[in-house]
N, C-alpha and C positions, 0 to 999 in steps of 0.2 A: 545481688542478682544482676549479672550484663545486661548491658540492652537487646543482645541476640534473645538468649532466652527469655527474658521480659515478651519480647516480639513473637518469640516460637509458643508462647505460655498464651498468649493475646489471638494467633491466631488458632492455636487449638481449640479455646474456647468458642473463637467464631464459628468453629468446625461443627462443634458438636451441638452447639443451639441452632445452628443450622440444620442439623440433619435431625434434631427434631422436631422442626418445626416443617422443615419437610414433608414428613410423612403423613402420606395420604388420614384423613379423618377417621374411615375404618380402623389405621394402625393406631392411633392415639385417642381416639374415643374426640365426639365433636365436643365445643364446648356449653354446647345446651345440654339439658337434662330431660329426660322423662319422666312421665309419672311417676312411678318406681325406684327412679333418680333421686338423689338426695344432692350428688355433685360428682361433679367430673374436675380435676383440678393436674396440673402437671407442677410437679415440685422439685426443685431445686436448690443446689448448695453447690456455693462453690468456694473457694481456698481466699485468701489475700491477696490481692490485685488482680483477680480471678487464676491464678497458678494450675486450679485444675477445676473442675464439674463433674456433678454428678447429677440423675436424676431421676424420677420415678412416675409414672401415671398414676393415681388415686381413683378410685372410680366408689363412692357410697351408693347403696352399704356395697359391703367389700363384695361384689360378685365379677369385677374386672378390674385390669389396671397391671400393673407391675410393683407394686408397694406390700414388700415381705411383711409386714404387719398390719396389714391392709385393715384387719377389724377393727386394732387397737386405734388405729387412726386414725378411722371414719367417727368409732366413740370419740374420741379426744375432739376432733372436729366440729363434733354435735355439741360436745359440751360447750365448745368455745362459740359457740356461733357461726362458723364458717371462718373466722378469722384467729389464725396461729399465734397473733400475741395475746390472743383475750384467753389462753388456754387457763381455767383454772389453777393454779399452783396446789400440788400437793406437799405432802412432808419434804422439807429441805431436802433437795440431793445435795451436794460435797462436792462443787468446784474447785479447782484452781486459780489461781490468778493468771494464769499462764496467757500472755500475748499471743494471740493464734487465729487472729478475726475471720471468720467465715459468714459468706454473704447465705440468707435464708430467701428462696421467693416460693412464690404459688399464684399460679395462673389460672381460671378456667371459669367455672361457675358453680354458684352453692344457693340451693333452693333456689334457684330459679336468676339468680342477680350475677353477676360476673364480678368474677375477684382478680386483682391485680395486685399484689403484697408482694411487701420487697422490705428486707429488715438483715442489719449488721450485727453481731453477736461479737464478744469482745473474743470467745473462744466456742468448741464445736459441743462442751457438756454443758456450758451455759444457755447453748442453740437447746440442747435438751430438756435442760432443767423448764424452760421456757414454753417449749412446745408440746413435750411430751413426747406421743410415739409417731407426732403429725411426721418430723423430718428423721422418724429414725431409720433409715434404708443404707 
C-alpha cells in the first residue's frame, strides 16, 4: 500500500467516525439508557490499519438502532454480559487461517455502565466465531 493511499485510507476513516460522532443524540440514540433500555451501544469494525469502516447503532431490546439483526444481537449481548468477548462459544464455526486482521469496538452503555471495547481479530469469521451476531451487520 503507498503512503498516498495509506493517507487517503487514514483520512477516510477520520471522516466517517467523525460524522458519526457528529450526529446530533436524537440520530444516534444517547448513551444512557432507560428503563426499558437494556443498552444503547455504537459498534464497529474496521479493515487492517483501518483501510476501511463500517458501523451500526444497536439499541436493546431490538426496538431502535440500525443493526440488521438487531434481536439476534441484543440476545447474544445479554448472554455475554454486555461485553463481546465474553460471548458464550457455541459449536465450532470453520475458520481459516487467513491474515486479514479487522479491528472490533463498541461504545455506549449496557444496563446502566458504559462500555468502551476495543479488540483485534486475526480475520472477520474469527470476529464472528467470537462474537456471534454482536458484529454481524
Amino acid at each position: 500500500m503507498s503512503v498516498r493511499t495509506t493517507a487517503t485510507a487514514a483520512a477516510t476513516v477520520t471522516a466517517t467516525a467523525t460524522a458519526l460522532l457528529a450526529l446530533p443524540p436524537a440520530a444516534v440514540g444517547a448513551d444512557r439508557t432507560d428503563a426499558k433500555e437494556s443498552g444503547r451501544l455504537l459498534l464497529t469494525i474496521s479493515g487492517a490499519r483501518n483501510t476501511w469502516i463500517r458501523g451500526v447503532r444497536l439499541v436493546c431490546p431490538a426496538t431502535g438502532g440500525h443493526h440488521p439483526r438487531a434481536a439476534e444481537a441484543c440476545a447474544d449481548l445479554e448472554r455475554a454480559g454486555g461485553r463481546p468477548d465474553q460471548f458464550p462459544a457455541g459449536p465450532g464455526q470453520v475458520c481459516t487461517r487467513e491474515d486479514d486482521p479487522v479491528v472490533a469496538t463498541a461504545d455506549g452503555a449496557w444496563h446502566g455502565a458504559t462500555v468502551s471495547w476495543r479488540r483485534t481479530y486475526p480475520n472477520p469469521c474469527l470476529l464472528e466465531a467470537a462474537t456471534g451476531a454482536i458484529f454481524r451487520f
